[in-house]
C-alpha positions in Angstrom: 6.9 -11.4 -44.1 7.5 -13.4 -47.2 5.7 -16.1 -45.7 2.7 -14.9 -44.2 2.1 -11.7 -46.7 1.6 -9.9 -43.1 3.5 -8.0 -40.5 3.2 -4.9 -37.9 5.1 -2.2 -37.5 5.6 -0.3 -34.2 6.9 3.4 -33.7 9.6 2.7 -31.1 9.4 5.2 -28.0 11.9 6.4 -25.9 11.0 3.8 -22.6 12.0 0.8 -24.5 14.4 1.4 -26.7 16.3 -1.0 -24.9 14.4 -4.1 -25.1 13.6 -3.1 -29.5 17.5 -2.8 -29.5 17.6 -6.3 -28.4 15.5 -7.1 -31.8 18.0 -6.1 -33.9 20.0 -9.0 -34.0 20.9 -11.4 -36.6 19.2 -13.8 -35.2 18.4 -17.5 -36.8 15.3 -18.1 -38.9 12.6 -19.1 -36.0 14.1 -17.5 -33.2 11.5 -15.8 -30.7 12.7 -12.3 -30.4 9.8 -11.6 -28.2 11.3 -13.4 -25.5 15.3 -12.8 -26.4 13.8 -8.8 -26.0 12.1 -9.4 -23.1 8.9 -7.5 -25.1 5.4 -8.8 -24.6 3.5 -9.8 -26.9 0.2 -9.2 -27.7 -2.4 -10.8 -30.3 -3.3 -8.6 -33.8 -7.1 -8.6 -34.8 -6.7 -8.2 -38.4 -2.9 -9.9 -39.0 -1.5 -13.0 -37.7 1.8 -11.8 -36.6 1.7 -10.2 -32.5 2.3 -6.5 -31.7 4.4 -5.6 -29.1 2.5 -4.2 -26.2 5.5 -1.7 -25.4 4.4 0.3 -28.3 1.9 3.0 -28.2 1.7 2.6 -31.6 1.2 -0.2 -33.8 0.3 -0.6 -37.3 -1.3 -3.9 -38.8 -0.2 -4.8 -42.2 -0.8 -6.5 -45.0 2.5 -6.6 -47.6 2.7 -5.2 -51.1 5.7 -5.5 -52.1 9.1 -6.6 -51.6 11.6 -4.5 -53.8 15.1 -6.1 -53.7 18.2 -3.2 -53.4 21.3 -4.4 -55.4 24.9 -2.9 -55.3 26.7 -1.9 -58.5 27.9 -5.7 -59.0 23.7 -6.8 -58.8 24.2 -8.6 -55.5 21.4 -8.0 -53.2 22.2 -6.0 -50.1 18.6 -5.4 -48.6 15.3 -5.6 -49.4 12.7 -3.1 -49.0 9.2 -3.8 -47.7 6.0 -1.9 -48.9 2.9 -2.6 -46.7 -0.7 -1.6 -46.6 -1.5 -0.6 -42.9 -4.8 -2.6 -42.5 -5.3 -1.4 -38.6 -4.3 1.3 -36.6 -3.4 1.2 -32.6 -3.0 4.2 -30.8 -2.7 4.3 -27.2 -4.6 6.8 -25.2 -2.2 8.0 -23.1 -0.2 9.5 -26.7 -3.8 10.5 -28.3 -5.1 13.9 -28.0 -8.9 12.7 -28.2 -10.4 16.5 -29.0 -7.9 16.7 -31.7 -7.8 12.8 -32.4 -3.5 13.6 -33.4 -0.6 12.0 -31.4 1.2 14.3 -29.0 4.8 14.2 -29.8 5.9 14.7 -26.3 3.6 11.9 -24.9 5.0 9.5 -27.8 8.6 10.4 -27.3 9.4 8.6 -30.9 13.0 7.0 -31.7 14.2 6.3 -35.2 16.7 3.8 -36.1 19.3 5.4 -38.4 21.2 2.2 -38.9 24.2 0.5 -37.5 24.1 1.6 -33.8 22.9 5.0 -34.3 18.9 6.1 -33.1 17.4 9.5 -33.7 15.2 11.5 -31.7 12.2 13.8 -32.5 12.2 16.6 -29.9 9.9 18.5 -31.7 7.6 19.9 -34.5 6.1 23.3 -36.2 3.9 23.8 -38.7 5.1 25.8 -42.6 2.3 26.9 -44.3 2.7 25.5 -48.1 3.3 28.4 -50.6 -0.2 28.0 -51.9 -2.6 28.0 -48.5 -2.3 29.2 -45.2 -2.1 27.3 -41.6 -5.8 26.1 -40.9 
C-alpha cells in the first residue's frame, strides 16, 4: 500500500473464510498470498492491485492516509489505513436489484476481530433516529 498508494478491500463471506484465514500470515515482503490461500485472483479496472474473485464484494481504493498507532513508550504497534473507495463490486447473486441494497443473508459477512477470533452478522433491524421516522 505504501508503495503503490492503492489497494482493495474485500468483505469476507462465510464460504471462504478458510482460504482469507490463510492470508493472515506474517508472511515475507513479496510473498504471493494469492497462491499460499489458494484465492483467485482477478484483475481491478481502476487500481493495480487484484481482487479476490471469492468475494462478492470488493472495493477499489486509492490510499489517504496512513496513521501510525504508538503504545505509551511511542513505539509503533500498527498502522492504520484510510482509503478512498474509487470502485465498487457487487455481485449479483448478494444484490437485491429492485432495491439496489446487499442482502445480508445472501452475503453471509465475517469480521475479523483479531488474533484468531471472527465475527458473524446474523442479522439486522432498522431504529428510527429520534428526529425522523422509518422511510
Amino acid at each position: 500500500i505504501k508503495e503503490t498508494k492503492q489497494f482493495v478491500v474485500h468483505i469476507m463471506s462465510n464460504w471462504y473464510v478458510d482460504v482469507a484465514n490463510h492470508t493472515c500470515g506474517n508472511y515475507l515482503y513479496g510473498e504471493d498470498e494469492f497462491k499460499l490461500s489458494g484465492a483467485t485472483p482477478i484483475p481491478s479496472i481502476k487500481v493495480k492491485p487484484p481482487r479476490v474473485k471469492e468475494a462478492a464484494i470488493q472495493m477499489e481504493c486509492q490510499l489517504e492516509a496512513l496513521h501510525e498507532i504508538k503504545d505509551e513508550t511511542g513505539l509503533v504497534k500498527a498502522t492504520m489505513v484510510i482509503g478512498r473507495v474509487v470502485l465498487f463490486h457487487v455481485h449479483d447473486a448478494v444484490l437485491d436489484k429492485e432495491t439496489t441494497t446487499v442482502m445480508l443473508e445472501k452475503l453471509q459477512p465475517i469480521s475479523r476481530m483479531g488474533g484468531n477470533t471472527y465475527g458473524q452478522s446474523f442479522g439486522c433491524f432498522d431504529l428510527p433516529r429520534p428526529d425522523r421516522s422509518l422511510k
